[in-house]
N, C-alpha and C positions, 0 to 999 in steps of 0.2 A: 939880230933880234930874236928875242925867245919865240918860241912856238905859245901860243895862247888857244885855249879850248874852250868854248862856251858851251855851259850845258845847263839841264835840269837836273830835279832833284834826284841823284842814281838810288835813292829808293824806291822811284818808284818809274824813271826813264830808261826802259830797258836800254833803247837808243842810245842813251846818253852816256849810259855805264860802260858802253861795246868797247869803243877807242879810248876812253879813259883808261880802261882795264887794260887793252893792250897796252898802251904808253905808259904805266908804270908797271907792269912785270917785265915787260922789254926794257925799261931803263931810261926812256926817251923822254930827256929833261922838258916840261912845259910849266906854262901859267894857269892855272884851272879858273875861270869866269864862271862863278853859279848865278845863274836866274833862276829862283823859285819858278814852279811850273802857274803857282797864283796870282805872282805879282801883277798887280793892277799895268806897269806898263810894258810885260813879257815881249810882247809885240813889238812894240817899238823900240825897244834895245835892242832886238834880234836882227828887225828891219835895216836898222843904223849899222850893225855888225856885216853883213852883204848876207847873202844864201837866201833860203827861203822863208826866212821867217819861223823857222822851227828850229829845235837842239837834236845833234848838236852843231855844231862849228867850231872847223878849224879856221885861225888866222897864222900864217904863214910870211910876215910883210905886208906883201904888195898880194899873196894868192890867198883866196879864200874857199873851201871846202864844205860843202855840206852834205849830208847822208852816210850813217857811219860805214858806211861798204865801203862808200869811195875816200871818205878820212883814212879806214886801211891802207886800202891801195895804197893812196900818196905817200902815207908812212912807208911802206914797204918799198918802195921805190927813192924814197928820201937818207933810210937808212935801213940797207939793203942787208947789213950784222948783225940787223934785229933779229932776221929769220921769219918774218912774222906767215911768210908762205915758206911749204917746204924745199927741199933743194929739187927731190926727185919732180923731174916733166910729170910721170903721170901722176902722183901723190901731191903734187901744185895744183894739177887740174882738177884734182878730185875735190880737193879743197874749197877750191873758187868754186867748182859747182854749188856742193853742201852749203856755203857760205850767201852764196845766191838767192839761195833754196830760203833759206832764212830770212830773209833780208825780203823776201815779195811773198811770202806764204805765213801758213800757218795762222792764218786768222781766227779759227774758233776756238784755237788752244790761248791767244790773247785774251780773248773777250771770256772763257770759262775759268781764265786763273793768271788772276791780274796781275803784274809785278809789287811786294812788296816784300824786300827784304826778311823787318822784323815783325812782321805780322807773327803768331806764333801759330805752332806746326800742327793743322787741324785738316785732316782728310778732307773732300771732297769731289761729289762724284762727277767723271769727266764728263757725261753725257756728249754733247755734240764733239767735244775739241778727244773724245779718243781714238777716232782713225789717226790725226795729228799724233798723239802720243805714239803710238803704234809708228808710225813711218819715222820720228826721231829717235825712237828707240832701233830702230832697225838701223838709221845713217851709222849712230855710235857704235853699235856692235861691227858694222861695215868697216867700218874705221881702224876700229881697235884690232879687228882679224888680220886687214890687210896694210895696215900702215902703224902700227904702232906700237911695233917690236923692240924700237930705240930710248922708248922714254913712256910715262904715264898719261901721257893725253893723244889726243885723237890721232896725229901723227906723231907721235912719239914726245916730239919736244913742243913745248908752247906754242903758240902764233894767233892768227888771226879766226883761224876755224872754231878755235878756243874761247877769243873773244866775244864771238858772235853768238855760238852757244851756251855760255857762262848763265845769262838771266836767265834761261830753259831750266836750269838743271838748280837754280836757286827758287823757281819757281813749282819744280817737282818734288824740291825740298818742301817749300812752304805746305804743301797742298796732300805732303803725304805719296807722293805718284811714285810707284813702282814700276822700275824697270829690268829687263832683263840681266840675269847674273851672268859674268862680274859685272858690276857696274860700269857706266863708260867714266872712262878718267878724263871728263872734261875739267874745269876748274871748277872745285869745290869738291870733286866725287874724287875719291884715295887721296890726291894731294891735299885738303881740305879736311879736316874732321870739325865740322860745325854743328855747334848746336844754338837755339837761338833762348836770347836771352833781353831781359831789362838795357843790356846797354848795345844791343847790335848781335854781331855774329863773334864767337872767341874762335879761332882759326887756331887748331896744329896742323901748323905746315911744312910740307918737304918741300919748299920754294920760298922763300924769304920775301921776294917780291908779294906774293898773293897772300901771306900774311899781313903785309902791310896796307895792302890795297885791302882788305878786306876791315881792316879797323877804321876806316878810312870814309867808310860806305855811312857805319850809324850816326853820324854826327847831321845828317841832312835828311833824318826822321825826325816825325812829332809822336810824343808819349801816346795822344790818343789814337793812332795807326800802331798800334798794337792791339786794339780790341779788332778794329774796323777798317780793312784797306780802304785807302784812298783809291778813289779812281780819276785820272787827272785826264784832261782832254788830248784824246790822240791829236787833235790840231796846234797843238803845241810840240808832239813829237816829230821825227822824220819818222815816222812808223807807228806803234804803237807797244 
C-alpha cells in the first residue's frame, strides 16, 4: 500500500510543505490528500484520518504519523537511501538539533512573516521576529562552515534539515530578509534561482527534484493571496 500524505494548503502550511518537500526531492513515491486549510469540514476529515486533528499526516497502512519532525524520522528510518539525516554521527546530531530547534521555536519570526509563497517580494521590518533571524542566520552559516563541504545545502547533500528550513528561506525571500554572505544553500538559495511571479515560483535548478516540487507549490494558491497573505489558523497546523 502506498504511502498517503495529508496536508494543507503548502502555500501557506509551512508544516505541511516540510515532508512533502522531503518526499519528493528524495524520490519517495506517495499519495498527496490536500484539505484546504478553510474547508468547512478540515476537522473532521483530519479527526477520521487518526493524529491530531492538524496537517500534516502520514498514513502508512495500519501506522499513522503526525507532526512533520516525526513524519521525517519515520521516512528516514523507512527508507534509510534517502539520506534524508547525514551519515556522519556528529553532522546527524547537529542536524536533529537544528531541526528540533525549528520544529518548537521561533515564534515571532512566524507570527512577523507569515508563509506565503506567492505573495510578491515587498520588504518588511523584522521588528520583534529579528533576534529569530539573527540566530537562523547564524545555524546556516554554522552549517555551511562545518558540514557542508560535499554539496550546496546545509550538510552538503539534501535531507531533512533541508526540509525543515526550506519555508524560512522562502519566507526571507518573500519579505525581502537579508542574510549573511554567501548565502546559506538551504532549498531555494544557490540551488533555486526564483523569482516570483503571476503563476507561482519559475525554479532554475541544479536538482531536478526541487524544480519540480517547486512547480508543484502554485497550483494550491488563490489569485487574491498575491496582494494580501492569508493567514490561516495555526490550530489547523501542527505548528504554525
Amino acid at each position: 500500500m502506498a504511502l498517503r500524505l495529508i496536508i494543507g494548503n503548502k502555500n501557506y502550511s509551512s508544516w505541511s510543505l516540510r515532508p512533502w518537500l522531503a518526499m519528493k526531492v528524495a524520490g519517495i513515491a506517495f499519495e498527496e490528500t490536500l484539505i484546504p486549510l478553510d474547508a468547512p469540514d478540515f476537522k473532521v476529515r483530519l479527526v477520521a484520518s487518526g493524529g491530531n486533528g492538524k496537517v500534516p499526516v502520514l498514513i502508512d497502512g495500519d501506522t499513522c504519523v503526525w507532526e512533520s519532525l516525526a513524519i521525517l524520522e519515520y521516512l528516514a528510518e523507512k527508507f534509510p537511501l534517502a539520506g534524508l539525516w547525514p551519515q556522519d554521527m556528529a553532522a546527524r546530531a547537529h542536524a536533529r538539533a537544528i531541526a528540533a530547534e525549528m520544529h518548537a521555536g521561533f515564534a515571532a519570526l512566524r507570527r512577523r512573516l507569515p508563509m506565503n509563497v506567492r505573495r510578491p517580494v515587498i520588504a518588511r521590518a523584522l521588528d520583534e521576529a529579528t533576534a529569530d533571524v539573527a540566530r537562523i542566520d547564524s545555524i546556516w552559516s554554522a552549517c555551511r562552515a562545518r558540514f557542508g563541504a560535499r554539496g550546496p545545502f546545509l550538510y552538503g547533500a539534501f535531507g531533512a534539515a533541508d526540509a525543515m528550513y526550506a519555508p524560512v528561506v522562502s519566507r526571507f525571500r518573500t519579505y525581502a530578509v537579508e542574510v549573511s554572505p554567501p548565502p546559506p544553500a538551504t532549498i531555494c538559495v544557490r540551488t533555486w534561482s526564483c523569482r516570483h511571479g503571476a503563476n507561482g515560483l519559475t525554479p532554475r535548478a541544479a536538482n531536478p527534484g526541487c524544480a519540480r516540487t517547486t512547480r508543484s507549490i502554485g497550483p494550491t494558491c488563490r489569485e487574491s493571496d498575491l496582494v494580501q497573505p492569508r493567514r490561516a489558523s495555526s490550530s489547523r497546523n501542527s505548528g504554525c
